[in-house]
C-alpha positions as CSV (number, residue, x, y, z in Angstrom):
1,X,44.8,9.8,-89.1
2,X,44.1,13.8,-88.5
3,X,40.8,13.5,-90.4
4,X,39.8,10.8,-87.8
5,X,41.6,12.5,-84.9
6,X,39.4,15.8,-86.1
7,X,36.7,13.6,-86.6
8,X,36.1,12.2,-83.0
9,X,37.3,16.0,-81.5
10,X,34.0,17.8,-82.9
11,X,32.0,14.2,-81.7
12,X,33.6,14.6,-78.3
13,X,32.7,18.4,-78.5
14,X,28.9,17.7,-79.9
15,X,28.3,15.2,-77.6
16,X,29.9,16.8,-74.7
17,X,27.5,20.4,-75.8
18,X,24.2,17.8,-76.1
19,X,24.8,16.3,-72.5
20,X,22.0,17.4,-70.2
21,X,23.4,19.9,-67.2
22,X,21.7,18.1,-63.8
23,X,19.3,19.9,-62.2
24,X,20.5,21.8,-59.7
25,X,18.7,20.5,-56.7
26,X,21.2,20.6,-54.1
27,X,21.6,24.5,-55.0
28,X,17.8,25.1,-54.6
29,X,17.3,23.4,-50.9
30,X,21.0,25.1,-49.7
31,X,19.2,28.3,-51.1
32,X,15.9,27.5,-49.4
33,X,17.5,26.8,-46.1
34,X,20.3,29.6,-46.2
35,X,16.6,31.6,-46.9
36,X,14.7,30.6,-44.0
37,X,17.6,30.7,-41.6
38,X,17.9,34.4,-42.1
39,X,14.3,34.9,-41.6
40,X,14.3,32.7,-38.6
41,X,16.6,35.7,-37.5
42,X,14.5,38.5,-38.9
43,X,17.0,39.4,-41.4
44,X,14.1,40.9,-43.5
45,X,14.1,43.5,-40.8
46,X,17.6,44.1,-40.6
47,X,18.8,44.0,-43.9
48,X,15.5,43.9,-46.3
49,X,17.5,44.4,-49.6
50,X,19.3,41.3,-49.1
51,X,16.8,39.5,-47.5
52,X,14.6,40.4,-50.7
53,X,17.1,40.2,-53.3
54,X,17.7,36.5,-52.2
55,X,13.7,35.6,-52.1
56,X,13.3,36.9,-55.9
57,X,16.2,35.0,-56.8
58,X,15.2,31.7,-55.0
59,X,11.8,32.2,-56.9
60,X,13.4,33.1,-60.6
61,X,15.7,29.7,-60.0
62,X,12.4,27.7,-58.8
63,X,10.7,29.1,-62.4
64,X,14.4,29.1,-64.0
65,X,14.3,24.7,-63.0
66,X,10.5,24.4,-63.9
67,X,11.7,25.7,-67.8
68,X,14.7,23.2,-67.3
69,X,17.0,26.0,-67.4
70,X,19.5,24.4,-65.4
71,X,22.4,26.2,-65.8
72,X,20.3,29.6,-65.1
73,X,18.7,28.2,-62.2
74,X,21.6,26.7,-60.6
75,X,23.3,31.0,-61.0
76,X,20.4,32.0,-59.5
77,X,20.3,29.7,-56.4
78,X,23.7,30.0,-55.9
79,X,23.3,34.1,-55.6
80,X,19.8,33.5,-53.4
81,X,21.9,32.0,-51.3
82,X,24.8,33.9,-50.7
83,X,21.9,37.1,-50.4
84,X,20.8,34.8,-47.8
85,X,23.6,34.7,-46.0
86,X,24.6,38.0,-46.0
87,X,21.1,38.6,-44.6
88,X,21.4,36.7,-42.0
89,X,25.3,37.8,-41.0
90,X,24.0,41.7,-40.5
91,X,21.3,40.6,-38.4
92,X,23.2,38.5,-36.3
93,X,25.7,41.5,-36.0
94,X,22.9,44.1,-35.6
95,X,21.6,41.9,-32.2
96,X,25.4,41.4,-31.1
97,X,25.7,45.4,-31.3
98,X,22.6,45.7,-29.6
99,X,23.3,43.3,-26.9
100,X,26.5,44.8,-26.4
101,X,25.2,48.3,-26.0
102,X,22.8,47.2,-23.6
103,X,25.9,45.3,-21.5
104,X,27.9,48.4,-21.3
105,X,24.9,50.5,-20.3
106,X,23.9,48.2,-17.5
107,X,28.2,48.2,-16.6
108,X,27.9,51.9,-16.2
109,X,24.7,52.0,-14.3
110,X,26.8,49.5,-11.9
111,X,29.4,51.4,-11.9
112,X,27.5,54.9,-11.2
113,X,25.4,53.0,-8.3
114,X,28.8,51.8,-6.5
115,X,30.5,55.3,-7.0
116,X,27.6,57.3,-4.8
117,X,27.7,54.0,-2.3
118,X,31.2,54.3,-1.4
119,X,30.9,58.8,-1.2
């Protein structure tokens, strides 16, 4: 009964190393959209390490899928994408600071221009 028990364990391990690892589609096209968000903000601008790091990525897991190296490519898109994001979050922070700054200087021109009205 162990021999059979040890028998159908390495099959179940054989056949379980043998079964094909789906492509990673889904990865790819969150990748490619996370990716063209953060350009859609000028990211590449902002942050141009990220915003590179996650193009070369995106393109290694597009060749990485082309070899069939699923696994690989699915890594790859998964990293492209959070570069991607992170991209995109410090130029959407850089315009908030920017925008901001420009509020509290327009505030204190306000505020200087109703100061010499009321003297």
């Amino acid at each position: 009964m162990s021999r059979t028990l040890v028998g159908l364990a390495v099959a179940a391990v054989f056949a379980a190393g043998c079964a094909s690892v789906p492509e990673p589609k889904g990865e790819l096209a969150n990748a490619d959209l996370a990716l063209r968000k953060s350009e859609a903000v000028n990211a590449a601008e902002v942050a141009p390490l990220d915003a590179r790091m996650a193009r070369e990525k995106l393109q290694k897991a597009k060749v990485e899928m082309g070899e069939e190296k699923y696994q690989s490519a699915r890594r790859l898109a998964q990293q492209a994408e959070v570069d991607a994001l992170v991209a995109e979050a410090k130029a959407r922070s850089t315009r908030v600071q920017r925008q901001t700054q420009e509020l509290r200087e327009e505030i204190e021109k306000l505020r200087s221009g109703a100061a010499e009205t009321v003297k």
